[in-house]
C-alpha positions in Angstrom: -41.0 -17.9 5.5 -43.6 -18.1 8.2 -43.3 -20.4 11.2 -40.6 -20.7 13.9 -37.2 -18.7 13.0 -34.2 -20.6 11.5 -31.3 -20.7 13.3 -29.5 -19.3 10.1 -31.5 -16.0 10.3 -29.1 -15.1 12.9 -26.6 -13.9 9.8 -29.1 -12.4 7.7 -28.3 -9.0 8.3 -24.1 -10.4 8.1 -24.7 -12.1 4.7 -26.5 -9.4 2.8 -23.5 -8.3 0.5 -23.1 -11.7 -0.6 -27.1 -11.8 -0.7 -26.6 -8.7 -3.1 -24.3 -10.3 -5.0 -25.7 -13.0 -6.1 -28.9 -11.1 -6.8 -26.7 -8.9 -9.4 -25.6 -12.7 -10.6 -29.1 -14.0 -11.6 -29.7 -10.3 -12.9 -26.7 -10.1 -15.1 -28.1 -13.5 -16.4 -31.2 -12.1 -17.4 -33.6 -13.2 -14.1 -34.6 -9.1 -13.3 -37.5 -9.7 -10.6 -35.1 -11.5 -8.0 -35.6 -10.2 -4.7 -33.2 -11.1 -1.7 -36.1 -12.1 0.6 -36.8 -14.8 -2.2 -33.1 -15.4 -2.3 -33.1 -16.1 1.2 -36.3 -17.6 1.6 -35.1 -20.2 -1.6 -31.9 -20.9 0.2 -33.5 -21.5 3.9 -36.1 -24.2 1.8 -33.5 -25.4 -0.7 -30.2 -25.6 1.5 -31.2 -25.3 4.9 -33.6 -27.9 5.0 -32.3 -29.0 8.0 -32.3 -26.3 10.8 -28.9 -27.0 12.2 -26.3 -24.1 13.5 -23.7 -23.2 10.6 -20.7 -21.4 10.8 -20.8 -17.6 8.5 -18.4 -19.4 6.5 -21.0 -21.9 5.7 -24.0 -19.9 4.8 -21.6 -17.2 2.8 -20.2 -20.6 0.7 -24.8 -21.9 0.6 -25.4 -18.4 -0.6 -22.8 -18.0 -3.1 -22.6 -21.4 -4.6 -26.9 -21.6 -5.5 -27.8 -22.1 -9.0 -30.5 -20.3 -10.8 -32.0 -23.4 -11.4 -32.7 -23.8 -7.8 -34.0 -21.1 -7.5 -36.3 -21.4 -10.6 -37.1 -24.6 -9.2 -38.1 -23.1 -5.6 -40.0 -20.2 -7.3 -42.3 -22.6 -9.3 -43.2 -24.6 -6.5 -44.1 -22.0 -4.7 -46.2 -20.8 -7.3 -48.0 -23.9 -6.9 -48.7 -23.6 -3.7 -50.3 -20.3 -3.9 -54.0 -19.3 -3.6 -56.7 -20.7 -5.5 -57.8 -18.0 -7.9 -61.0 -20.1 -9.0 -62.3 -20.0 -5.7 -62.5 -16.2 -5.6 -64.8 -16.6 -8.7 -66.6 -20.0 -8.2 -68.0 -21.9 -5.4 -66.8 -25.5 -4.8 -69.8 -27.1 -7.0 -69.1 -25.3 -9.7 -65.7 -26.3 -9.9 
């Protein structure tokens, strides 16, 4: 996630076992290209909206209770905003 850090990256480094668990989760589920920078980058779009100081306890519970379709949700949205692959092969009147 680009921009100015989240207060929340503070326990990024803290969080990662429950970041890897919940990465075995969606795996064991069948979702075998999660990363745990998507993970976390999902979670800081999805449930830290708001950047606001939370307790370990807090982001631990965030981490552990997101649903794949949350995730699913962020990771087509984010597909959406990616680059324009016509532009690479037309110019703008030709689209």
């Amino acid at each position: 996630m680009e921009g100015a850090r989240h207060p929340i990256d503070f326990y990024k480094q803290q969080v990662e076992p429950a970041l890897q668990s919940k990465m075995e989760e969606f795996k064991l589920l069948g979702y075998d290209r999660v990363t745990m920078e998507e993970l976390w980058d999902c979670l800081q779009v999805k449930k830290w909206k708001k950047k606001e100081d939370k307790q370990l306890h807090e982001v631990v519970a965030d981490i552990l209770s997101l649903k794949v379709s949350e995730y699913m949700s962020y990771l087509t949205i984010e597909a959406f905003k990616g680059p324009d692959y016509f532009s690479q092969y037309f110019n703008e009147e030709e689209i």
